[in-house]
C-alpha positions as a Markdown table, in Angstrom:
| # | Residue | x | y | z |
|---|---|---|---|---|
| 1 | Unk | -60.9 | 37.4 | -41.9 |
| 2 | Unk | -61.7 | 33.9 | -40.2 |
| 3 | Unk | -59.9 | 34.1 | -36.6 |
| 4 | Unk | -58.0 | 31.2 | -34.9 |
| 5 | Unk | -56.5 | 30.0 | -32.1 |
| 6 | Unk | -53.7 | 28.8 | -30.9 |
| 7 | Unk | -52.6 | 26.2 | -27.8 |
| 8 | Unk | -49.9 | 25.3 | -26.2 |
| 9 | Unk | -49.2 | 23.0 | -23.8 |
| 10 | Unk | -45.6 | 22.8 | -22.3 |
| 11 | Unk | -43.8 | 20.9 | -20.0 |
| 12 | Unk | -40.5 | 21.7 | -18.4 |
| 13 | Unk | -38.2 | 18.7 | -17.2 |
| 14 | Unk | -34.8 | 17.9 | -17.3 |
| 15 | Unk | -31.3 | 19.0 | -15.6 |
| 16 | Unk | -32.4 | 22.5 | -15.5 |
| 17 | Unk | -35.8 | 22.0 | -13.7 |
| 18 | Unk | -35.2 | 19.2 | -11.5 |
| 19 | Unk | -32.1 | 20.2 | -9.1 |
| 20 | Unk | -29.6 | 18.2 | -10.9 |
| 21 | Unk | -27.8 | 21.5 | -12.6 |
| 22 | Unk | -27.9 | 23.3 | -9.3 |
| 23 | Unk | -26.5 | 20.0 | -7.2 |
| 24 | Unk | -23.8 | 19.5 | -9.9 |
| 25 | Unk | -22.7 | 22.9 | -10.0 |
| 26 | Unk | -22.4 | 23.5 | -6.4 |
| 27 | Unk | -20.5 | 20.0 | -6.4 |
| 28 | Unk | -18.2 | 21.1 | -8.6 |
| 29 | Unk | -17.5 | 24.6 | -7.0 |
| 30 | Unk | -16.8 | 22.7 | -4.2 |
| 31 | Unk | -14.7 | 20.4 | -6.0 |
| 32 | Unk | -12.4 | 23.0 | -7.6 |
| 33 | Unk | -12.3 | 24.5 | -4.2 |
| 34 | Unk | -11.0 | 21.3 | -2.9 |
| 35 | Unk | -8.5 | 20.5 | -5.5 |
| 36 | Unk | -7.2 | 23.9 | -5.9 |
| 37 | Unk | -6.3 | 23.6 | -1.6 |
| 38 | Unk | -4.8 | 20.5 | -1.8 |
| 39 | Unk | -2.9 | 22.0 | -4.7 |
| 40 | Unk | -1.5 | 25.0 | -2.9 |
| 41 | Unk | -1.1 | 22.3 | 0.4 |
| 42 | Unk | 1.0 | 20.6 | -1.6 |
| 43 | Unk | 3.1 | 23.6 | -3.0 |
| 44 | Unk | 3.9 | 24.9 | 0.2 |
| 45 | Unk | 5.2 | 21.1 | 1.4 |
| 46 | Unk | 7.4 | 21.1 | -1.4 |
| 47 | Unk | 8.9 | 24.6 | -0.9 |
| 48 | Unk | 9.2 | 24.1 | 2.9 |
| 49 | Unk | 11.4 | 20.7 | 1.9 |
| 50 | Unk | 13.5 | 22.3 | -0.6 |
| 51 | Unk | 14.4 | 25.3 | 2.1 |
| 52 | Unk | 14.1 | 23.9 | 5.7 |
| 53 | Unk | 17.5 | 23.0 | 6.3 |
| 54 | Unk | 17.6 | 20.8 | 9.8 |
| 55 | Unk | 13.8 | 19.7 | 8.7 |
| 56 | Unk | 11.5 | 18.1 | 12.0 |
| 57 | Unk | 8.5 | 16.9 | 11.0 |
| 58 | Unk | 6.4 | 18.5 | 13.7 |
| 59 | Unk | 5.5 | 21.6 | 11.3 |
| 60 | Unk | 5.2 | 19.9 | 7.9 |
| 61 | Unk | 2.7 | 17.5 | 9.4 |
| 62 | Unk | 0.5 | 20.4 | 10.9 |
| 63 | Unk | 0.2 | 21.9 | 7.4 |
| 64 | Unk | -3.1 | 21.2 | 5.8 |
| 65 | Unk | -6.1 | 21.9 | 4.1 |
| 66 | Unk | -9.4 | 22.9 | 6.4 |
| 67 | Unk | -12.9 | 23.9 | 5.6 |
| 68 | Unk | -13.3 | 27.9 | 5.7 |
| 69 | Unk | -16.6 | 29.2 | 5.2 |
| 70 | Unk | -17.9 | 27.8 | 1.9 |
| 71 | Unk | -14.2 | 26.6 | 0.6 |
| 72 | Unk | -10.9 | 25.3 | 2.1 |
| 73 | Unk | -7.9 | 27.2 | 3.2 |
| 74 | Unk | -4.4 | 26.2 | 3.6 |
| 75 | Unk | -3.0 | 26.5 | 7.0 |
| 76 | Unk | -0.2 | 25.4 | 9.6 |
| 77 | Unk | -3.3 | 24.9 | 12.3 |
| 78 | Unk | -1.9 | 27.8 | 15.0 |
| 79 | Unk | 1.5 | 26.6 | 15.4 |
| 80 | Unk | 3.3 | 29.3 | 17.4 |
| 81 | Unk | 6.3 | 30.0 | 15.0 |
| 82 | Unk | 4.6 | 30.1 | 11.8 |
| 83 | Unk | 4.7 | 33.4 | 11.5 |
| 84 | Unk | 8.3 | 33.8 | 11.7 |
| 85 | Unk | 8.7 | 30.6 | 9.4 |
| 86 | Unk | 6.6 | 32.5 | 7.0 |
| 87 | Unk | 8.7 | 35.8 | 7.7 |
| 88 | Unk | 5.7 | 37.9 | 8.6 |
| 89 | Unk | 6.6 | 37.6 | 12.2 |
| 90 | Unk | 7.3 | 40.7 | 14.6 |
| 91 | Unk | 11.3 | 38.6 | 15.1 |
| 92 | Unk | 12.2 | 38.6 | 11.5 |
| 93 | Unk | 14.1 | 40.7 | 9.7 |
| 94 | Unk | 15.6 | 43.5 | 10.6 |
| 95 | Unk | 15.4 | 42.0 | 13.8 |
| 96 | Unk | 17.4 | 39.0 | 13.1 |
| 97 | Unk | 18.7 | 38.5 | 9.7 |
| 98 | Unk | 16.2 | 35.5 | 8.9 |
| 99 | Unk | 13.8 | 36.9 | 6.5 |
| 100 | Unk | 11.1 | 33.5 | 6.4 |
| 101 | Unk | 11.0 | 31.2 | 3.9 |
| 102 | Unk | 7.6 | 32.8 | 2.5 |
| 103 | Unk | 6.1 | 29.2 | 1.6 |
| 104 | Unk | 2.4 | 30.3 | 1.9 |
| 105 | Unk | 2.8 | 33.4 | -0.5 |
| 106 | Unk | 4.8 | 31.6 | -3.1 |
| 107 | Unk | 2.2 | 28.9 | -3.2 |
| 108 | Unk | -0.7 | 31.5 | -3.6 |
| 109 | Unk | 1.0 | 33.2 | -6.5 |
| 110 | Unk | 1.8 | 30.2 | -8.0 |
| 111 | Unk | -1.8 | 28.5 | -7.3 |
| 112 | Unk | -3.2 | 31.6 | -9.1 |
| 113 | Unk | -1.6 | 30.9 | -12.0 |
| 114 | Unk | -2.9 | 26.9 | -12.1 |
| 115 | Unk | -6.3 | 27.0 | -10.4 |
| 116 | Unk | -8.1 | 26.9 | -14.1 |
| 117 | Unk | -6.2 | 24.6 | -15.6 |
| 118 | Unk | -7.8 | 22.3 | -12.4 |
| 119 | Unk | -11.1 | 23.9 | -13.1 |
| 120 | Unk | -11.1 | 22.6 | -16.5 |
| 121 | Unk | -9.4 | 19.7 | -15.7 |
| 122 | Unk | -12.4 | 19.0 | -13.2 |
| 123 | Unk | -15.3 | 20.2 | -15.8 |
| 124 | Unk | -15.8 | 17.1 | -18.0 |
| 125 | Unk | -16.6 | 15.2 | -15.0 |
| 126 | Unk | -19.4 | 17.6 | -14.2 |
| 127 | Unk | -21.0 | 17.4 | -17.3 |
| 128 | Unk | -21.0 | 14.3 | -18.1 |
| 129 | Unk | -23.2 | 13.7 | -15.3 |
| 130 | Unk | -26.3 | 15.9 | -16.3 |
């Protein structure tokens, strides 16, 4: 039997071997982060508008979306009374009869429900680019 050989010479290049997969992919994580904060941000504006009866604009303006670690978080920056707005504060109910208006947790259930609708929303933009 006459024996043979075989060669092969490959190259890799491409989206995949160059950084561009790994840039757009972290850019779009971050992205969806993003989105899905600002999201949620604007959630809990809309619920504190509906329920705030005398409204000041002090703690609506000090609500907003900051960098947390590697994504974004939704908060009211510190503000002293947040917690009892919230109505997870040590003066709420069955202290007082206010029970908070519970904006943050209503936005996170209902942000739950949404964030892949965003994320897929936010996907053809991603790949187009490789």
């Amino acid at each position: 039997m006459p024996g043979f050989d075989i060669r092969v010479n490959a190259s890799a290049n491409g989206p995949m071997f160059d950084g561009r997969a790994q840039r757009a992919l972290r850019d779009y994580e971050d992205q969806i982060n993003y989105r899905v904060a600002t999201e949620a941000e604007n959630l809990v504006l809309d619920h504190l508008g509906r329920s705030i009866r005398n409204r000041t604009p002090y703690y609506e303006t000090r609500v907003g979306v900051e960098r947390a670690g590697r994504g974004y978080e939704v908060t009211d920056h510190g503000v002293i009374y947040g917690h009892w707005l919230e109505g997870t504060g040590s003066r709420n109910y069955p202290v007082t009869r206010f029970r908070g208006y519970r904006a943050f947790s209503r936005a996170r259930a209902l942000i739950q429900r949404r964030a892949p609708g965003i994320a897929r929303r936010l996907l053809a933009r991603y790949t187009v680019r490789m």
